[in-house]
C-alpha positions in Angstrom: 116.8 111.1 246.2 113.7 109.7 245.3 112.8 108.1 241.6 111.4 111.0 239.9 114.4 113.1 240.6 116.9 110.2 239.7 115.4 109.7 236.1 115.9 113.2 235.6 119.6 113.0 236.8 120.1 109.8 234.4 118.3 111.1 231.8 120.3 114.6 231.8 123.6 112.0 231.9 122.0 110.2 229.1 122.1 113.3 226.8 125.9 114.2 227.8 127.5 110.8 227.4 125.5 109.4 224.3 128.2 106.8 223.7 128.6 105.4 227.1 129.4 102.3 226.8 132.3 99.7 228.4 135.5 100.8 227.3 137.7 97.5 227.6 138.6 95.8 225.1 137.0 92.0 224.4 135.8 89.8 222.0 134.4 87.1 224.3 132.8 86.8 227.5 136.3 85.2 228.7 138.3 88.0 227.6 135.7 90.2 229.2 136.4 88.5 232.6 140.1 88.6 232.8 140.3 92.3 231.4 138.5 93.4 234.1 140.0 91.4 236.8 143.3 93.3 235.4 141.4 96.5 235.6 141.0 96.6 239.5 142.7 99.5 241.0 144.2 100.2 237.3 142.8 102.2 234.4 141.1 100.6 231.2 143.3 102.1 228.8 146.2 100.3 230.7 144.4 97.1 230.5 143.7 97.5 227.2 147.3 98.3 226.2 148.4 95.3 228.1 145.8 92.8 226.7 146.2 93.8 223.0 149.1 91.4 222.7 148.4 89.3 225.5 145.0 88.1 224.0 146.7 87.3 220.8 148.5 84.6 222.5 146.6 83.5 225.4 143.3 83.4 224.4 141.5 80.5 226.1 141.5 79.3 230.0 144.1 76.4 229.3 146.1 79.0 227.7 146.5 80.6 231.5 146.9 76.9 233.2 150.0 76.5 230.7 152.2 79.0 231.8 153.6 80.1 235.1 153.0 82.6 237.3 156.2 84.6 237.5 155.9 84.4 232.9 152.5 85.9 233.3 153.5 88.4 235.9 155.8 89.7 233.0 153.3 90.0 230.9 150.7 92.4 233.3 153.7 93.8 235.4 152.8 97.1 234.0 149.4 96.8 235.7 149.2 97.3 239.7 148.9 94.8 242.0 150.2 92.2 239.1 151.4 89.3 241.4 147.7 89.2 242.9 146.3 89.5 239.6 148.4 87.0 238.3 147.5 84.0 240.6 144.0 85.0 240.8 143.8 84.4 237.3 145.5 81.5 236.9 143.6 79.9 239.8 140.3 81.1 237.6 141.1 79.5 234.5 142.3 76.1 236.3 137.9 76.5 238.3 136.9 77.3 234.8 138.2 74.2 233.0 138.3 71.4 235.6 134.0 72.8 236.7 133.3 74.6 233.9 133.7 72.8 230.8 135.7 76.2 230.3 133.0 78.4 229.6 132.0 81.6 231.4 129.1 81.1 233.8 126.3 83.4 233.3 125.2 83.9 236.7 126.3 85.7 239.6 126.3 82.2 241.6 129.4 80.9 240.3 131.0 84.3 238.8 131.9 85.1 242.4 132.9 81.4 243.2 136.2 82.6 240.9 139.0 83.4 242.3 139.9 87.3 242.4 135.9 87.5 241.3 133.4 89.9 243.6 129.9 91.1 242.8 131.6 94.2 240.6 133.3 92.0 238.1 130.4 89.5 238.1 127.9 92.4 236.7 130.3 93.8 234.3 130.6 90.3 232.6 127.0 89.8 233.5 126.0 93.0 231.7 128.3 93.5 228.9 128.8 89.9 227.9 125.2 88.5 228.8 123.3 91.0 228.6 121.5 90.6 232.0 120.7 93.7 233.8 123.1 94.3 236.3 124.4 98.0 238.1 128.4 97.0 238.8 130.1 99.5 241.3 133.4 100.3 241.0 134.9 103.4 242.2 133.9 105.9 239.7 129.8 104.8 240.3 130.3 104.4 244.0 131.8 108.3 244.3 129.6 109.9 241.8 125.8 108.0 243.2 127.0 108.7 247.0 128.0 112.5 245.6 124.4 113.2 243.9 122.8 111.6 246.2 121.4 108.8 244.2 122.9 106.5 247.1 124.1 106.7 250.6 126.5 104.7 251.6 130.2 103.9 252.9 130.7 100.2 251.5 129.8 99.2 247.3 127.4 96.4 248.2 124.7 98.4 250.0 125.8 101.5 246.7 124.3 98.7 244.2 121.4 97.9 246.3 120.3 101.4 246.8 120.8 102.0 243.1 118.9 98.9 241.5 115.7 100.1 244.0 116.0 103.4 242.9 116.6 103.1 239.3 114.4 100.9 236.8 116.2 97.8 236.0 115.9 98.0 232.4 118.4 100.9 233.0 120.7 99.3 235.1 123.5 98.5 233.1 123.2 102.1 230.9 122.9 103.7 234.2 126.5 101.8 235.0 128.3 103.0 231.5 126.5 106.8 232.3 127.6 107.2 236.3 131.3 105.9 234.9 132.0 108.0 232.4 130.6 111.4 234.3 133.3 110.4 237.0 136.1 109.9 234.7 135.1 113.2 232.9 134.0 115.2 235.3 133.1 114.2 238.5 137.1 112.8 239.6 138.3 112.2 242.5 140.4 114.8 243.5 139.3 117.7 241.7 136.1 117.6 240.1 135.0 119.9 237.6 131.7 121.2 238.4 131.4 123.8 236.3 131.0 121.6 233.6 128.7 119.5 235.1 125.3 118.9 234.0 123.4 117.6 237.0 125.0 119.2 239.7 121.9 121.2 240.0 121.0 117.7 242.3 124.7 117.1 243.4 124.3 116.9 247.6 128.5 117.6 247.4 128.4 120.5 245.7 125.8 122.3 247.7 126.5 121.2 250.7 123.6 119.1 251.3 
């Protein structure tokens, strides 16, 4: 797809999902990070039901470092792939307080020097908590970009790269919030609705292109 027909994809997305926007819950860039190291393989709104409470009581990186793995496992257990989760942030919080004076980095650099940290979490934090422009794949952008046609690609990594050269980067992280929602909408996995879809006048899956 080239650029022309990509702003008119993103700008048709832009119309039908007006409130894009992240939809886990935070009210710090450190709450940020861990909600979406939770949110791996899981759902936001299971994040967000685990992290209402949690966040109330462990709230701060030494918070983590001060309880054990197995009491936090309790805590997310609800969440999949908990154990993992669990010492991947514990191990965080201890990098973030003995290197990091125990605040969030703001670069990509050291985001992915955290445990259980890759380039997808980085941006989201990056984005939504710093405001730097950033396009972070997760499942939902990765199936609906390689399904338009706005990337081609088997593997996230080269996804993002196709997507920040095709789209301006001053609409990098609303193209992120836009791609999401239309595949949690619309555009699922399994059984996507395409009647109801407003671009797939472009969509390469649905016409067989």
């Amino acid at each position: 797809m080239d650029k022309k027909r990509a702003k008119e994809v993103m700008d048709i997305l832009e119309q039908t999902y007006p409130d894009a926007e992240c939809e886990l819950k935070y009210s710090n860039p450190f709450e940020l990070l861990i909600a979406t190291i939770l949110s791996a393989q899981s759902t936001d709104k299971r994040v967000n039901e685990v992290t209402k409470d949690m966040f109330k009581k462990y709230s701060v990186p030494e918070d983590y470092i001060n309880i054990s793995k197995g009491e936090l496992e309790d805590i997310i257990r609800s969440i999949g792939f908990y154990r993992n989760k669990s010492k991947n942030i514990i191990n965080t919080c201890k990098t973030l307080v003995e290197e990091y004076e125990s605040k969030i980095p703001d670069n990509m650099e050291d985001l992915i020097k955290l445990p259980g940290v890759g380039r997808k979490t980085a941006n989201v934090v990056l984005s939504n908590a710093f405001d730097v422009p950033a396009i972070a794949v997760d499942t939902h952008v990765f199936r609906v970009s390689n399904r338009l046609g706005l990337s081609k690609s088997d593997n996230v990594n080269d996804t993002e790269q196709q997507l920040m050269k095709l789209i301006p980067k001053q609409r990098w992280s609303r193209s992120h919030h836009l791609l999401i929602f239309h595949g949690r909408r619309v555009c699922k996995a399994r059984k996507p609705n395409c009647e109801e879809c407003t671009v797939k006048n472009y969509c390469k899956y649905l016409n067989g292109k």
